[in-house]
C-alpha distance (Angstrom), angle and dihedral (degrees) to the residues before:
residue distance angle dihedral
X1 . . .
X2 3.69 . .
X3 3.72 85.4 .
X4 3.71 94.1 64.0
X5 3.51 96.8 47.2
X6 3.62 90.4 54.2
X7 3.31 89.8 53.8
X8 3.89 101.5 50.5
X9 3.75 88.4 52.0
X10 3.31 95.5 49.8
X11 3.94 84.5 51.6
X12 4.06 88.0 52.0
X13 3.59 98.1 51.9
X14 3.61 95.8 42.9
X15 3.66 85.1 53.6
X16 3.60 91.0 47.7
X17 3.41 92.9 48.4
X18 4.19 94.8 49.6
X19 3.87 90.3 60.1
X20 4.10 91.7 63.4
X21 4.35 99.9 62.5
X22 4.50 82.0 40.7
X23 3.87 82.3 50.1
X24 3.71 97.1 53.7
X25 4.20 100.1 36.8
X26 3.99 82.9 58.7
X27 3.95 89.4 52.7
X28 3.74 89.5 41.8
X29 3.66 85.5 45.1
X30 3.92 85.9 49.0
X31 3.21 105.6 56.0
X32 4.11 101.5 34.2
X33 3.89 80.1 66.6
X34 3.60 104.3 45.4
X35 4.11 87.3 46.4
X36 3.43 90.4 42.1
X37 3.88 90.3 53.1
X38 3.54 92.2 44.4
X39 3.90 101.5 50.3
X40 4.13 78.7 50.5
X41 3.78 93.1 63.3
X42 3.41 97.3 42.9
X43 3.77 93.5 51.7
X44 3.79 90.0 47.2
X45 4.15 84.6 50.9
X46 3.56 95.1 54.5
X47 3.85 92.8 40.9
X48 4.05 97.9 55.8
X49 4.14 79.3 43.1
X50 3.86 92.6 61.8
X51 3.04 100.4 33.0
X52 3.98 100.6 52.3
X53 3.86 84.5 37.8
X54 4.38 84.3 57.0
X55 3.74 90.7 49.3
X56 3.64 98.1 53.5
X57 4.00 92.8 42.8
X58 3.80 83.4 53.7
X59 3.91 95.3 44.0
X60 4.00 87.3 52.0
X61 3.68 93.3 49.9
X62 4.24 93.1 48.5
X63 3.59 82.5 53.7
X64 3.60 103.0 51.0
X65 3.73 87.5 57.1
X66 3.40 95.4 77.8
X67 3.81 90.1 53.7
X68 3.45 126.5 107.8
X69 3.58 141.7 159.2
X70 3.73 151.3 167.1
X71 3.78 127.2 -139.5
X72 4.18 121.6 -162.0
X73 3.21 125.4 -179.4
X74 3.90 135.6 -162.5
X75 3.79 119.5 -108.4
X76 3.95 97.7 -95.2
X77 3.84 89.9 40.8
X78 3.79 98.0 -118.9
X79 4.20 92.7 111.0
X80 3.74 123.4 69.7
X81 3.56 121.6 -169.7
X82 4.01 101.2 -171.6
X83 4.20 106.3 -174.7
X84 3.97 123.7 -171.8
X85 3.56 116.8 -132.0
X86 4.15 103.7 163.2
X87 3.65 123.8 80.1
X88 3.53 104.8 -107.6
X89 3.89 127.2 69.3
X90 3.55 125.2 -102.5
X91 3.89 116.7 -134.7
X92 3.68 99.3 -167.0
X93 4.07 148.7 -14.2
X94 3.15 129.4 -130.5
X95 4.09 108.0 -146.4
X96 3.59 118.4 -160.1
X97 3.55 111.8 -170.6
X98 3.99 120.3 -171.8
X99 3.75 136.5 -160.6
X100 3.78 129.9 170.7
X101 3.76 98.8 -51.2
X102 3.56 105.0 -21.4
X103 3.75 126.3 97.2
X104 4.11 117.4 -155.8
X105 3.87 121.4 -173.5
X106 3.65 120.0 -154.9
X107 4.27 119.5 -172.7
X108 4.22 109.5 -157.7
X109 3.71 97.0 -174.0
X110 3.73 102.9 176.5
X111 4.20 111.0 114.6
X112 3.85 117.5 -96.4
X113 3.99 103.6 -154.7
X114 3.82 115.4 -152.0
X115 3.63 119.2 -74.1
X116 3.87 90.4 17.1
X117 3.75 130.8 124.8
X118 3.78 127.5 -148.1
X119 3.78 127.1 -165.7
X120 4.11 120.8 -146.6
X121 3.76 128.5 -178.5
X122 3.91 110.4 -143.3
X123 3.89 132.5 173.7
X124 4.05 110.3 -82.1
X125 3.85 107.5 -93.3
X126 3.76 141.4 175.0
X127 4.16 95.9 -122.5
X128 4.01 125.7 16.2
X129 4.39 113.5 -157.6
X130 3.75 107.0 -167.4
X131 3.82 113.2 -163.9
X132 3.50 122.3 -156.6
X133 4.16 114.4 -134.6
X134 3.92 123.1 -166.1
X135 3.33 136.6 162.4
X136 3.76 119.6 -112.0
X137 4.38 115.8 177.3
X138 3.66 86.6 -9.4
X139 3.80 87.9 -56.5
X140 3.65 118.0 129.1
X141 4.58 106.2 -129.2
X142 3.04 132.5 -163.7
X143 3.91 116.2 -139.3
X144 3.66 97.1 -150.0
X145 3.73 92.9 163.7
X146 4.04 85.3 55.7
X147 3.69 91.5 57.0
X148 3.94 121.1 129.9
X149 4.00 120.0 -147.2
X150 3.71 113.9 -167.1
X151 3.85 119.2 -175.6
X152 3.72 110.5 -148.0
């Protein structure tokens, strides 16, 4: 009799004890999916990010090929006549204006239709960067590559 007993406790506890290891491969199980699933969205996230972020960058720069303009200044450098000869309209210039070491920036943000011309007083400098600005997906872009330097 006492053997039996034994014996059916022995049977209990090893039952008890084969429910703990099931009990942790489910929360291992668990928790490998739900990381799993959450590394997956935020991959996704940063994917449609880059990749919408590529497509405007590329937009901007198809646009800014059909920009071009002309800069001429007066003799002392103080007058810029800034003319629009691309097919697209410029939304603003960025006017970079240098002398001896020091570096002024100057933002005319009034719209420069095609064909159009546009006169600006600045301060009298040694170099003059003009910097094209459109608007590409109603993102403002700067065509850097369109840029005109001119030493004065």
């Amino acid at each position: 009799m006492i053997s039996k007993m034994k014996f059916k406790k022995r049977i209990k506890k090893k039952n008890k004890k084969g429910i703990g290891p099931v009990i942790a491969w489910i929360l291992l199980l668990g928790f490998s999916i739900s990381l799993a699933v959450m590394v997956f969205n935020w991959t996704r996230t940063q994917t449609e990010d880059l990749t919408e972020s590529t497509v405007s960058y590329v937009e901007g720069k198809l646009e800014c090929q059909e920009i071009s303009i002309n800069v001429v200044t007066n003799e002392d450098c103080t007058e810029l006549t800034i003319s629009n000869r691309g097919k697209l309209n410029i939304e603003q210039f960025a006017i970079r204006t240098f002398r001896d070491e020091y570096e002024n920036t100057l933002m005319e943000k009034n719209l420069l239709a095609p064909k159009a011309s546009r006169i600006l007083n600045i301060v009298q400098s040694n170099k003059i960067e003009v910097i094209p600005i459109i608007e590409a997906n109603d993102k403002l872009v700067g065509c850097f590559e369109k840029r005109i330097a001119h030493e004065c």
